[in-house]
GURO-292809 format. One record per residue: x, y, z of N, C-alpha, C in turn. Coordinates in steps of 0.1 Angstrom, whole numbers, plus 5000, padded with zeros to 4 digits. Layout:
XYZXYZXYZ
...
This chain:
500949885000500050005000500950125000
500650254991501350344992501250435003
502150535005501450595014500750715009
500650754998500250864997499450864978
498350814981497450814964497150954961
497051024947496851084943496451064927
495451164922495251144904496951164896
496951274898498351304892499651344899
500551314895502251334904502451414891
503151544898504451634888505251644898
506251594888507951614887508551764884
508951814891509251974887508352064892
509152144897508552254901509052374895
509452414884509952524877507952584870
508352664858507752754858506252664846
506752524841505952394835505152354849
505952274854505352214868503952294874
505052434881504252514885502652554878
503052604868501652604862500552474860
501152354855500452214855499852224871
500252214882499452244892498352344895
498652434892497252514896496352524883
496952494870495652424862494752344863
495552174868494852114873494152144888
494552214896493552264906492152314903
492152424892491352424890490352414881
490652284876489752224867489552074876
489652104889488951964898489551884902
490951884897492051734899492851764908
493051684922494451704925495451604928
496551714928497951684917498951664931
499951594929501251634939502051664929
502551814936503751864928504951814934
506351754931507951734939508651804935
509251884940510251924934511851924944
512751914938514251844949514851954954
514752064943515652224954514552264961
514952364976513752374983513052514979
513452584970512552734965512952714952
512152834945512052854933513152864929
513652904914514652934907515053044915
516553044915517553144919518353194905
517953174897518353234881517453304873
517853394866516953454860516053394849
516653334840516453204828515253294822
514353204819513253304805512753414812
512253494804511453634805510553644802
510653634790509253694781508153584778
507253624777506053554781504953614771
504753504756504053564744502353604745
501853624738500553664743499953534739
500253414736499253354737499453254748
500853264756501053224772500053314782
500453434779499653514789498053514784
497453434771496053414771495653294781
497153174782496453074791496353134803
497653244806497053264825496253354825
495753424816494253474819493053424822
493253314812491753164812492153144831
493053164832493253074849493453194858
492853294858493453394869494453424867
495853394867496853474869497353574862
496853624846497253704840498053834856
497053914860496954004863498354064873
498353944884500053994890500953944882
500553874874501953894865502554034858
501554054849501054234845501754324854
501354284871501754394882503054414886
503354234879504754254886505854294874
505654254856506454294852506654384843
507454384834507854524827506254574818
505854684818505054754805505554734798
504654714781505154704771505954854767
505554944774506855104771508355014775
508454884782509654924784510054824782
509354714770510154614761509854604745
509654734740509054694729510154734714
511154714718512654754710513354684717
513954634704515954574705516754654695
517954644704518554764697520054684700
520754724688522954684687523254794689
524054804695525154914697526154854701
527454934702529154914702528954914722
528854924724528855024742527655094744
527355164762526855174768527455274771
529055294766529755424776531155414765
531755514771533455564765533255644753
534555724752534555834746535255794730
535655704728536055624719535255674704
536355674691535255724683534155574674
534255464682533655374682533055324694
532855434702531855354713530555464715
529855354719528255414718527755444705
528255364697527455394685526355274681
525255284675523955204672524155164656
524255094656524154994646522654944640
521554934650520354904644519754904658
517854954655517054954661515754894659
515354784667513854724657512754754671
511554744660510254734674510454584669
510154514681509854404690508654364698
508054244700507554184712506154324713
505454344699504654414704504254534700
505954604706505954734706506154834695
505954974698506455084687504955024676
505655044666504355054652503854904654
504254794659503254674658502554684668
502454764681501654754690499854734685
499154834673498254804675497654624666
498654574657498154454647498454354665
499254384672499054224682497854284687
497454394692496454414703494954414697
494754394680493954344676493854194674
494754144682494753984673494353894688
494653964702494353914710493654004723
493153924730492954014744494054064751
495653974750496254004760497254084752
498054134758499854154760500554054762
501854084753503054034762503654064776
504353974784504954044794506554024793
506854104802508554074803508654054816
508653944819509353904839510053744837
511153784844511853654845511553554856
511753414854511153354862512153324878
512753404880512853424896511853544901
510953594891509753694896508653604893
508753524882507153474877507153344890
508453294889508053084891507253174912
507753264913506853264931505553304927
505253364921503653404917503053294913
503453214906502953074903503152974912
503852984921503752914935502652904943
502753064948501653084954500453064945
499953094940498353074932498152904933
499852834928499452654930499352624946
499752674956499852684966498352714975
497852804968496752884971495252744967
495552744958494452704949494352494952
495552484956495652324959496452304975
495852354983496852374997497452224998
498652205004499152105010500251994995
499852054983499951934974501152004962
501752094968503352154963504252114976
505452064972506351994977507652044972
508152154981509552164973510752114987
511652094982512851974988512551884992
511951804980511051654977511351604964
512451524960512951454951512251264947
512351314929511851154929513151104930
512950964929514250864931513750724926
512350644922512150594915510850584910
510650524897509250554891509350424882
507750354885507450214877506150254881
505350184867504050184865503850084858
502150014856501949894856500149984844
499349854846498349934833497449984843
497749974858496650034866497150204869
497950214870498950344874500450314879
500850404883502050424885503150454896
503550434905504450404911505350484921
505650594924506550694926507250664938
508550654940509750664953510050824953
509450904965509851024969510851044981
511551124978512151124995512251314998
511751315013511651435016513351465021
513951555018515051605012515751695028
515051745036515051835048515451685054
513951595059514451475067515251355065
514951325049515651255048514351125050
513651155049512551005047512050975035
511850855030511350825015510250775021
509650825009507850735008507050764994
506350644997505950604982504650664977
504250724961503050774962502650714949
501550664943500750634940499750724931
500150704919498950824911498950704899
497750804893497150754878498250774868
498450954868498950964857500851094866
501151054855502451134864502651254848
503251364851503851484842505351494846
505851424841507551504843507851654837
507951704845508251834841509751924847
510251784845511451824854513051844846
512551924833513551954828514951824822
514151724824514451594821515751514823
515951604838516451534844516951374853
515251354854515151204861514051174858
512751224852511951084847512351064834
512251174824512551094809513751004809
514651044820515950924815515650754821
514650784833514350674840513350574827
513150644825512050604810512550534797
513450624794514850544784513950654770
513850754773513050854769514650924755
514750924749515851004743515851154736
516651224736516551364732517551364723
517051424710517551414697517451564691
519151564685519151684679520351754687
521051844680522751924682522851934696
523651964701523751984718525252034716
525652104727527552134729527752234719
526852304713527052384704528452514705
527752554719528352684726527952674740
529452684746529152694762528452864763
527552884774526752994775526953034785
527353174790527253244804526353334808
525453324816525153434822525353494832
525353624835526053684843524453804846
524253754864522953794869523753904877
523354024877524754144883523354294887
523554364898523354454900524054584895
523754644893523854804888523454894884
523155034883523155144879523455204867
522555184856522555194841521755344839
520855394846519955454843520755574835
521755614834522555774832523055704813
522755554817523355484800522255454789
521055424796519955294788518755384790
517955414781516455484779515555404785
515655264788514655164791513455124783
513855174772512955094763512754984755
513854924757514454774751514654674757
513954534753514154394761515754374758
515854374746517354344749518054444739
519454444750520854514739521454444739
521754414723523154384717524654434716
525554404723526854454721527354394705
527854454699529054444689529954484693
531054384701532254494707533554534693
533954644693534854604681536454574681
536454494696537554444698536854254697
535554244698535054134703534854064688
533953944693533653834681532453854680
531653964673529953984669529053954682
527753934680527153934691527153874699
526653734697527253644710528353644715
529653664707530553664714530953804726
530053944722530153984731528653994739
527653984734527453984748525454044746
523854024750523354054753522854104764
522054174767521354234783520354304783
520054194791518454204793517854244806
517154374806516654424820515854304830
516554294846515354214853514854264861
514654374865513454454874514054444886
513754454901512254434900511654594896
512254734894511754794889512154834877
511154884865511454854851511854964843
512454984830512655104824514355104831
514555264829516155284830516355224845
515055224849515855234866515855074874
515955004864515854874863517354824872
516954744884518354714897519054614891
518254544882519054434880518954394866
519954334859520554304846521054164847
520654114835521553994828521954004818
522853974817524153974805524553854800
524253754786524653694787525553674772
526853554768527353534757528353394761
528753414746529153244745531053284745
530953094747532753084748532352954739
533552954734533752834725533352694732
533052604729533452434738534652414746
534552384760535752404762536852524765
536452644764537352744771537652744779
538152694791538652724808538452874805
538152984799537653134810536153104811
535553044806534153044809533752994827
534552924828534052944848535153034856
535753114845536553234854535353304861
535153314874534253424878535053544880
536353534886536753674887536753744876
536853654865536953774854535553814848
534653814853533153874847533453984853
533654064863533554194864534254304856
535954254855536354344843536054294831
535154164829534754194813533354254811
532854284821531454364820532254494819
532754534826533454684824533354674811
534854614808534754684792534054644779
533154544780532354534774531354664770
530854694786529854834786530854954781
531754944786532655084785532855164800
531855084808532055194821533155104829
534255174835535155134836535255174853
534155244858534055284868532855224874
532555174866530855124874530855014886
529755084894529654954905529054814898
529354714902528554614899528954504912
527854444917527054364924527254204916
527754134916527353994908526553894915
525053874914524753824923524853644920
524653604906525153524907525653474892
526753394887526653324870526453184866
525753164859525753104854525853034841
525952894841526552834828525352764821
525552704809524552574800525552604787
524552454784525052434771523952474760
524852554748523452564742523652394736
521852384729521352284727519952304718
520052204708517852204703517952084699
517352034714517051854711515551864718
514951734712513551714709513151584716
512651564728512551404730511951374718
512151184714511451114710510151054707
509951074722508751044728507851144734
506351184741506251274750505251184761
504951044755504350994764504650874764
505050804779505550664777504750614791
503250524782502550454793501550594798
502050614812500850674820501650814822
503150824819503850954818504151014809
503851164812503851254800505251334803
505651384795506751494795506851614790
506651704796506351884793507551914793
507452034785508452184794509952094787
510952194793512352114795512751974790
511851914798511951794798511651664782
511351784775510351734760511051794753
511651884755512352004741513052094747
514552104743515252244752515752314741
515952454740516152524727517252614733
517552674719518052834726517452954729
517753064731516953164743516453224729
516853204718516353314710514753294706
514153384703512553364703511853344716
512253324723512153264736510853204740
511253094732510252954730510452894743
510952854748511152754755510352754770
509952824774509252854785507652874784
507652954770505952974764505552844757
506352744755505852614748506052544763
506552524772506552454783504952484785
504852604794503252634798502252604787
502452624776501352564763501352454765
502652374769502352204769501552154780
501652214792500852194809499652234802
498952324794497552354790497152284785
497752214773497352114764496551954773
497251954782497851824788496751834799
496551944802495851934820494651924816
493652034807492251964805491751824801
492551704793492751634787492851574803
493651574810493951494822492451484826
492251574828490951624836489651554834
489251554819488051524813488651324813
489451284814489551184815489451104826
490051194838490351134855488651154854
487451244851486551264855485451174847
486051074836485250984830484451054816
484451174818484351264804484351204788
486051144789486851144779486950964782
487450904772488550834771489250804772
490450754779491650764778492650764767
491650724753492650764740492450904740
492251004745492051134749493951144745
493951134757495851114762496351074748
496251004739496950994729497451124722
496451234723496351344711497551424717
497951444733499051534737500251524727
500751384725502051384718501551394705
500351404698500251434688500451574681
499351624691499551784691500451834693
501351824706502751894713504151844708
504451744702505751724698506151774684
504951794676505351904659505551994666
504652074673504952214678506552254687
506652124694507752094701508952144688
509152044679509752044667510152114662
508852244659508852344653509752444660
509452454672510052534680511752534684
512352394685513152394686514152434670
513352394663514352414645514552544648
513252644651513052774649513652864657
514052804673515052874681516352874675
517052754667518252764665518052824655
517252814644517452884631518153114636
516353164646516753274647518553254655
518753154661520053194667520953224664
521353114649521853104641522053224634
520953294632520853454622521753514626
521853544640522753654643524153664640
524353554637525953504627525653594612
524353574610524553634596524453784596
523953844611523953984613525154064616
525953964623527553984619528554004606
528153894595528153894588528154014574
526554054581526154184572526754324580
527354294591528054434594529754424591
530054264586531554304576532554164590
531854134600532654094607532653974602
533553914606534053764607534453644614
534253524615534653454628536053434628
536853454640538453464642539253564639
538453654634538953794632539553844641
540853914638542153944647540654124653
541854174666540854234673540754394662
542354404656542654544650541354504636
541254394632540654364617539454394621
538754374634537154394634537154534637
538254644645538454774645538054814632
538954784623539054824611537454834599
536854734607535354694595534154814603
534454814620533654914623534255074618
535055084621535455254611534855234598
535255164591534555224576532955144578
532255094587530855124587530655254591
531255284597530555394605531355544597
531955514593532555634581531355704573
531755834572530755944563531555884551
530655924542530355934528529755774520
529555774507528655684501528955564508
530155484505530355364510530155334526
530255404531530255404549527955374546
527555494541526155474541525655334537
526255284529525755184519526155064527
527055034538527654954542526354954555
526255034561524855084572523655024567
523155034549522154994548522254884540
522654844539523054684539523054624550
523754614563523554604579522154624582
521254744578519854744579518854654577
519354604565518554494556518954354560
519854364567520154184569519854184584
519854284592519454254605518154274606
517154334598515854334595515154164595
516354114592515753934592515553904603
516353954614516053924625514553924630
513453964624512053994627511753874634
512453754622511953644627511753574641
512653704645513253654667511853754673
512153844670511653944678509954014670
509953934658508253974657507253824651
507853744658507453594657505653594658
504853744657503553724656503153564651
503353564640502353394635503053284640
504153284644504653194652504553164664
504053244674503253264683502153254687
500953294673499453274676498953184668
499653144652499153074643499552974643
499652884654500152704653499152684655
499052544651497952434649498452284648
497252224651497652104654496552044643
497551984633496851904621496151754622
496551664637496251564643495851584656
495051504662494751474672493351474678
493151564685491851584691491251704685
491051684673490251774665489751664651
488351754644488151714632488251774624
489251734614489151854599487751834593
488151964584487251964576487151954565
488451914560489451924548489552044535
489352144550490052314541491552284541
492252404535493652404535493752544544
494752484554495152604563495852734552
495752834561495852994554497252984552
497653084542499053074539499753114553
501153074552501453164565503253214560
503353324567504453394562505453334566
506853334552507953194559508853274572
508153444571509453464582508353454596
507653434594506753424608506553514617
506053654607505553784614503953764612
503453774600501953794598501553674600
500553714609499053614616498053634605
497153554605495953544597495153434609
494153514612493053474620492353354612
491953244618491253154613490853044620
489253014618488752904624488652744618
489852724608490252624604490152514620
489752404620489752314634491252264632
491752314644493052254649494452364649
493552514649493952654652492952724666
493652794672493452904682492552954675
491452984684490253084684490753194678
490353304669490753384667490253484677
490753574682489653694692489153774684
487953804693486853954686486653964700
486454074699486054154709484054164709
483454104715481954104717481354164725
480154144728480054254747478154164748
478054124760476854054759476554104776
475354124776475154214790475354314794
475654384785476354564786477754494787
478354404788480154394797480954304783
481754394778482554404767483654284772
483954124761484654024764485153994751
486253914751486853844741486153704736
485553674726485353504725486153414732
487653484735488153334744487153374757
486653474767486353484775484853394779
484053354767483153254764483553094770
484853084764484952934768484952914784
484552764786484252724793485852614797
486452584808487552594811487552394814
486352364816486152234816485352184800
484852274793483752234786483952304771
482652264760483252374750481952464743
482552544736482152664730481252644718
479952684716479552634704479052794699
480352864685479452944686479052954671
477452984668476753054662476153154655
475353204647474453304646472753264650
472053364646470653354642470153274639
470553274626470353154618470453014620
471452944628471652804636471452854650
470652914653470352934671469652854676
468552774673467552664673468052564673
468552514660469252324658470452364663
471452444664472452424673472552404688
471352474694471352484707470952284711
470152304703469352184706470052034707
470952084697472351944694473151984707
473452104711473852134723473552074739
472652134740471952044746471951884751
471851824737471951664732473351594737
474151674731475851634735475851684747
475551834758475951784775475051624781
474251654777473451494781474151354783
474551404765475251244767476751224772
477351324773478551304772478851394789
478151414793478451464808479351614810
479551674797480651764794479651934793
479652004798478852134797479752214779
478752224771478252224754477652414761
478552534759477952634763477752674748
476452744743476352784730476152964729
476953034723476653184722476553244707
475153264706474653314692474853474692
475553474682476753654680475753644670
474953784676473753864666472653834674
472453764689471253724694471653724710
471953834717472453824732473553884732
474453804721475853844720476453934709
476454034716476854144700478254134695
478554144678479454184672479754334673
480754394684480654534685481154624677
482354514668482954604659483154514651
482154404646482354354630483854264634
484254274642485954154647485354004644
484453964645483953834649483153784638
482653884624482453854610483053864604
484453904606485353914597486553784599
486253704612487453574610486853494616
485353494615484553324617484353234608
484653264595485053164585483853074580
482753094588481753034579480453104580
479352994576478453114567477353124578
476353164571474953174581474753044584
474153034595473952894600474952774606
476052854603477152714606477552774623
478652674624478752694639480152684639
480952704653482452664652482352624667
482952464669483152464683484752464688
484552504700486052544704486252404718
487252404721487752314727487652404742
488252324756488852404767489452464767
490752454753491852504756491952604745
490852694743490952734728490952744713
491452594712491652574702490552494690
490252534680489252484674489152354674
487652234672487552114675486952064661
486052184657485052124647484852284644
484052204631483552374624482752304609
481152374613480152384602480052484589
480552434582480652584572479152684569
477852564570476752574575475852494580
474152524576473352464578473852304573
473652214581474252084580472651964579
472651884575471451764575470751754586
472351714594471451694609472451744621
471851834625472751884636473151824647
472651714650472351644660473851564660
473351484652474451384647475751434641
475951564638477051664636477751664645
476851774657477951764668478351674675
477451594682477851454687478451364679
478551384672479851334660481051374663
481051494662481951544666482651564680
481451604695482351594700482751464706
482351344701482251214711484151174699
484051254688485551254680486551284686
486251364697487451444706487351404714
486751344720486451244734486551094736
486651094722486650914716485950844725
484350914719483650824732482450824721
């Protein structure tokens, strides 16, 4: 007998984990979270948080202290290169290129029509405690940090877990249905024989987590600055930095800085030397700095094999690790805990099926995929943004002197050399305005039914979105207002249940089929007829519902389209319970 049964066990308590717990809290399930360090991260690691991450913690409460706690979009909506931060040099502090980013400047209004939310900028030694407490809050007693797994076996009834509490020093065994590793795949995917495929050892990586006093150097309007040093090796090699709050803009206390060393350098765990290479890096040669702490990784973009083996799933980390660029890796972690937790849910609750569970690795490992090609691809760019400003890899320090003077030289060639530099680091969009890569993924398998449209073009650099209710795409948003109180169509869905929505014209046989499927299937079928209760306030919601009079589109828990009537259908009855008993495999 165990001592301790539960529905679900997560492994990890990082910023995957964390969220997988207070999802499933509250959607009815509870979970034991373990985690082996006894607090959150003490590193700064991801930041940015896309708008369609911050659409899942709105669906769940927590948008809002996140919002409170981190940066405005005034004070991440530009990336900007420059030589330095400081010195009188006739190569220092000069700008090389400025882009809007993440949102901001002239794209501000196409994201803020495309969704309810914003981006945020908080790193997760600010986010992973906000997400503590809410899992903490919302599931009392069932977060566990300095609580390590140590073994895991499962059988076709469930599963197995050897925990040991880490303070005492006592093991004890727990007992769940389903387990989530989310532990950055450290110890269940390997216990699993789980493999992770794809480059690794690329470049040793340093970050350097440091206190200081920028405000007299930095405007605070940029997620990140790029150094070009022109004694250095192009960007990575000298160096990005990125504000960490906890107050934001110029007067931002804390900074990370991070860049690569070859494989293998012995300076890469020099600590002494991060302070005089921050000096001259920035140029301030006087500045105080604080180091509060560095750290190392290896870059890497490997993909498990698998994401589910038996009764264990694998999120986050533990499924896919990329590089920082795009900064996928944290916003596909929490997308994968969303995907995963309703699906838990409707299952542990008899709802669903258990081939339910099949569609997670269906849906989440292309995206996984995708994500990982697409972090190294933008990473990769910045080699070619080096490139387009003349530099070279192994370039002596006077040769890379020599290529920034004549950039930065008056007359034709100096100009022409500038706008050429313009045009190739404009590629970079692909990092920093990843719009359709962000909101336009879809899942062409799984727990959805086509309909056998062909999805919308989509742009190869993965800026422009195109709204669409193709099944096995994100809801598109419109903004509606029903009751006098102005809401998003995602604000409609039902967080256990799904969305059926309508016009006029199918108000009658859709409700009715509605109806028919909560009956049978035990699942609450909410239906909102836009033109009848529910107003179109500004035409947003005729212009990317994609079908005609009479048809319908249902939406899943998690957003994402399930099914879609282009119209009036034979029999509505047998449509949707068609359909949804397709998603339910029931």
């Amino acid at each position: 007998m165990a001592d301790l049964e539960v529905p679900v066990l997560i492994v990890g308590g990082g910023g995957c984990g964390l969220s997988a717990s207070l999802f499933l809290s509250e959607l009815g399930v509870e979970s034991l979270l373990v985690e082996r360090h006894a607090g959150t991260s003490h590193l700064p690691k991801a930041h940015y948080l896309n708008q369609r991450t911050m659409e899942v913690f709105r669906q769940y409460g927590v948008a809002d202290p996140i919002y409170a706690a981190g940066a405005g979009p005034e004070h991440f909506g530009r990336v900007h290169w420059t030589t330095s931060l400081g010195g009188d040099g006739p190569l220092d502090r000069r700008v090389f290129h400025t882009m809007d980013a993440f949102g901001g400047g002239a794209l501000h209004d196409t994201y803020a029509a495309d969704s309810p939310t914003l981006s945020s900028n908080l790193p997760q030694i600010r986010l992973e405690p906000i997400l503590r407490r809410h899992a903490e809050e919302r599931g009392p007693g069932t977060v566990r940090f300095h609580h390590e797994l140590l073994a895991l076996g499962q059988d076709d009834a469930g599963v197995t877990a050897t925990v040991r509490d880490r303070t005492t020093g006592t093991a004890y065994e727990v007992r769940a249905q389903y387990v989530i590793g989310a532990d950055g795949g450290k110890t269940v995917g390997e216990q699993l024989g789980v493999t992770l495929r794809g480059p690794s050892g690329m470049l040793d990586m340093v970050g350097c987590h440091f206190k200081a006093d920028l405000s007299a150097h930095v405007d605070g309007t940029s997620m990140i600055t790029w150094f070009i040093d022109p004694d250095g090796a192009g960007a990575w090699g000298s160096g990005g930095m990125v504000p960490m709050g906890p107050t934001w803009g110029k007067h931002s206390e804390e900074w990370q800085l991070s860049f690569a060393f070859a494989p293998g350098d012995p300076a890469r765990f020099d600590e002494d030397a991060i302070v005089p290479r921050l000096r001259q890096l920035l140029r301030l040669p006087d500045l105080e700095i604080d180091v509060l702490c560095v750290s190392h990784w290896v870059l890497e973009g490997v993909l498990a094999d698998r994401y589910r083996v038996g009764r264990v799933f694998l999120a986050g980390d533990a499924a896919h690790r990329h590089p920082p660029t795009t900064g996928l890796g944290l916003n596909t972690a929490i997308q994968d805990a969303h995907n995963l937790a309703w699906k838990l849910a409707a299952v542990l609750d008899r709802r669903a099926a258990p081939e339910l569970l099949d569609s997670y690795e269906l849906e989440r490992q292309p995206i996984g995929a995708r994500n990982v090609d697409w972090a190294m691809f933008t990473f990769l760019n910045h080699m070619v943004i080096d490139a387009g400003i003349g530099l070279v890899p192994g370039q002596a320090p006077e040769a890379g002197r020599a290529v920034m003077e004549a950039f930065f030289a008056d007359g034709p060639l100096g100009e022409t050399r500038r706008a050429r530099a313009a045009e190739v680091i404009n590629t970079q969009r692909t990092e920093f305005q990843a719009h359709d890569l962000e909101l336009g993924f879809r899942y062409d398998q799984g727990a959805v039914v086509p309909d056998g449209s062909e999805p919308p073009d989509t742009d190869p650099m993965g800026t422009t979105y195109l709204p669409t209710t193709r099944p096995g795409h994100r809801l598109p948003h419109a903004w509606l207002e029903r009751d006098g109180r102005r809401m998003s169509t995602h604000d409609l869905v039902d967080r256990c249940g799904f969305l059926l929505l309508t016009d006029p014209d199918g108000a009658d046989p859709w409700s009715a089929a509605a109806r028919a499927a909560a009956e049978k299937f035990g699942v609450p079928v909410d239906v909102a007829v836009v033109g009848d209760g529910t107003s179109d306030i500004d035409g947003g919601w005729a212009r990317v519902r994609g079908v005609g009079d009479g048809g319908a589109v249902l939406v899943r828990p998690d957003n994402h389209v399930a099914y879609r009537a282009a119209g009036p259908v034979p029999d509505h009855h047998d449509a949707l319970l068609g359909a949804i008993g397709a998603v339910l495999h029931r």
